[in-house]
N, C-alpha and C positions, 0 to 999 in steps of 0.2 A: 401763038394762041394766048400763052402769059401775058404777052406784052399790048394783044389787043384787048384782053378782058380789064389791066390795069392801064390804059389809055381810056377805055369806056368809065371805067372808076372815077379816075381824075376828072373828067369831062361833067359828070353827074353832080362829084360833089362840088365843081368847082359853082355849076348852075346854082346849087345849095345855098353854096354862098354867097352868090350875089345876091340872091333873095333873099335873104337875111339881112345881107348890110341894106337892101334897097328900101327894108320893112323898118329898118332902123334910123333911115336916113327921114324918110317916109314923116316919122311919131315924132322924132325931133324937129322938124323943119313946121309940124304943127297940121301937117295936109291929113292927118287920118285919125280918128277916134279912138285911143287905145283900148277901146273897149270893141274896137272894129276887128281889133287884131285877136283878140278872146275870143270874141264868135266865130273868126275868120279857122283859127285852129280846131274848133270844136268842128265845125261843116266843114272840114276837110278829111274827117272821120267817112263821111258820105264819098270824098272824092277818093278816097283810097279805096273804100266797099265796089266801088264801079270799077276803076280800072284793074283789082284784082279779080273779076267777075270777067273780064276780059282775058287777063292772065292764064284763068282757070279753061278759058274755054280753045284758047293756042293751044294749051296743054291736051287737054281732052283730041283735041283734034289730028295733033304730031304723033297721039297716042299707038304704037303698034299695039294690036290686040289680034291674038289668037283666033283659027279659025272654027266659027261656029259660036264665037264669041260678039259681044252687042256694049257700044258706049251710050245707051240708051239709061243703065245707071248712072253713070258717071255726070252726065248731061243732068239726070235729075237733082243728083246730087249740088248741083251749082243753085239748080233752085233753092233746096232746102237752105245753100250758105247763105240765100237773097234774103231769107227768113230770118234764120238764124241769126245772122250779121246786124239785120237793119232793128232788130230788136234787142243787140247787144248795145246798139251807139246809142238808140231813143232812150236808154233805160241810164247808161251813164253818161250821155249829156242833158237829159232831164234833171238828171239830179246835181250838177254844176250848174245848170241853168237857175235852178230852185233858188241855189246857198248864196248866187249871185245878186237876185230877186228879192232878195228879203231885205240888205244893204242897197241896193241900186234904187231909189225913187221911181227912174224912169222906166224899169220893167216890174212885172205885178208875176205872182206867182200862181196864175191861174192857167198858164200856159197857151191862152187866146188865141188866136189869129192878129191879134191886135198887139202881140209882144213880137210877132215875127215884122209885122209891120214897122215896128220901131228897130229892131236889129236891121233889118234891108237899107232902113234911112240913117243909119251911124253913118257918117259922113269917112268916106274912103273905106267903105265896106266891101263895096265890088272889087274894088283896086285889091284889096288885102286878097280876096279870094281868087281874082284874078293871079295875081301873080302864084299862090301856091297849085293852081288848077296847073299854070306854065311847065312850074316845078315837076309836078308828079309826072306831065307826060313828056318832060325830055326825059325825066326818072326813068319812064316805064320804055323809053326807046333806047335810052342810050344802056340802062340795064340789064335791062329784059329781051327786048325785039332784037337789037342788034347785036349781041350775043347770042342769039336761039336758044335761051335756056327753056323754051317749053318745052327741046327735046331731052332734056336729059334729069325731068322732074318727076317726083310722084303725086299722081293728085291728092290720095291721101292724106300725106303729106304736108305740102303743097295748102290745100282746102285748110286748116289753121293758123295758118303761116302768117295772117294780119295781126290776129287777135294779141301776141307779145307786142305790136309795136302802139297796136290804139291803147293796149294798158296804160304800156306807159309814157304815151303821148295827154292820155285824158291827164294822171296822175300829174304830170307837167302843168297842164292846163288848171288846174287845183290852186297852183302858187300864188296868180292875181287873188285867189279869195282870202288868204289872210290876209293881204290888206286890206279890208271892206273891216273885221276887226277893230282898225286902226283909225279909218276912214268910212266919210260916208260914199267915198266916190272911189274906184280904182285909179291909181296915179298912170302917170307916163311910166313910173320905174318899175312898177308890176307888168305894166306890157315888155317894157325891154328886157327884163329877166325872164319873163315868158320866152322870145326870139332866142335869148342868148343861150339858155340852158338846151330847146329844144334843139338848136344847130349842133350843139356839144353833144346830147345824146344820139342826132343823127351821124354823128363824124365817129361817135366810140364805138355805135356798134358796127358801123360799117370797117371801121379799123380791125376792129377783132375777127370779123367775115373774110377780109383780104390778107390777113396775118397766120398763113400755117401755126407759125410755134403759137399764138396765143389761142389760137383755135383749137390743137394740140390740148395745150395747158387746162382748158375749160371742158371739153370733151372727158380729157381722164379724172377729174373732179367726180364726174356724171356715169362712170363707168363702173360697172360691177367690176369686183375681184375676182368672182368665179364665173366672169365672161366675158375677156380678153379678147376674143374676137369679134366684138358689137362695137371696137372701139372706132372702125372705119366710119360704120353704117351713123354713131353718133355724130359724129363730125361733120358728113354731108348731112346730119338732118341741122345740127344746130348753124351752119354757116347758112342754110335754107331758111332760118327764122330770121336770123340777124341781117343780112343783105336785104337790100332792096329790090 
């Protein structure tokens, strides 16, 4: 069971990495807009919201539940995340879009139909989203489906479980805009420090998620003194936030 859950590991992040060096190879070689690759990260905000909307409903579904009892909550609740969620990414990618907007000539900060029309046509935009669309859902197979962790989840749980990583993936995404600062244009090296840092924070937390003692170590950090025994229930929830 160890050995197939860190063989699905390797496999995930090895997929990780190609996609990285592919986005990298990609902005050097001149075939894509780095500013393709901005937006490409910010609208993958959206591709994570969908397939853990899928995640949630495995779960809900594997769910044993007591008799006389109804997943008729549970189901709703997925809605409310569809809410909740898509109004957490519009509110902090509107406001990276703005700070982007005000330095960039070619996007206006009125938020038009007419700024999406210029994001679509960045030249090697689909390819950028392309490839991370790929990403997520060998992600979500080689992680998720082909382990069966929908049985052994809490929706709970479970249901917050994005919100740590869009933090601080948006917050990532932040770094192209000091150089707008500097520049009237974001460079190639704003994009590749985007890629680079993003793979490094997907590879630390997935490290600490698969690493008992660091998991261990982070857990009793988080741990009451006069509640020694919540040290378990900590650890499965924080290796639930940091994995994929």
């Amino acid at each position: 069971m160890v050995q197939s859950v860190l063989k699905n590991n390797i496999q995930s992040q090895s997929i990780q990495l190609l996609n990285t060096v592919l986005l990298v190879v990609l902005i050097l070689s001149g075939q894509i807009d780095p500013m393709a690759i901005v937006f490409s990260y910010i609208f993958e905000t959206i591709i994570i919201g969908v397939i853990h909307v899928l995640k949630l409903i495995c779960i809900i579904y594997h769910k044993e539940i007591k008799k006389g009892k109804s997943k008729a909550i549970d189901y709703l609740s997925v809605l409310f995340f569809i809410v909740h969620f898509g109004g957490f990414v519009v509110i902090q990618s509107g406001i990276i879009y703005t700070v982007i907007a005000i330095q960039d000539e070619r996007f206006s900060t009125s938020l038009s139909g007419f700024n999406f029309y210029r994001i679509f046509g960045l030249e090697g935009f689909y390819l950028g989203v392309f490839t991370i669309i790929a990403t997520r859902i060998a992600s979500f197979y080689f992680s998720f489906l082909k382990q069966k962790k929908y049985l052994n989840q809490e929706v709970e749980v479970y249901f917050i479980k994005p919100y740590l990583r869009i933090f601080l993936q948006q917050f990532v995404a932040i770094i192209p805009v000091f150089f707008l600062f500097f520049s009237s244009k974001i460079g190639m090296i704003a994009a590749l420090l985007l890629i680079v840092f993003r793979a490094i924070l997907d590879f630390y937390l997935s490290q600490i998620a698969h690493n008992p003692l660091q998991l261990r170590k982070l857990a009793l950090k988080m741990l009451s003194k006069d509640k020694p025994e919540e040290l378990e229930s900590i650890e499965k929830i924080t290796k639930t936030f940091l994995e994929e």
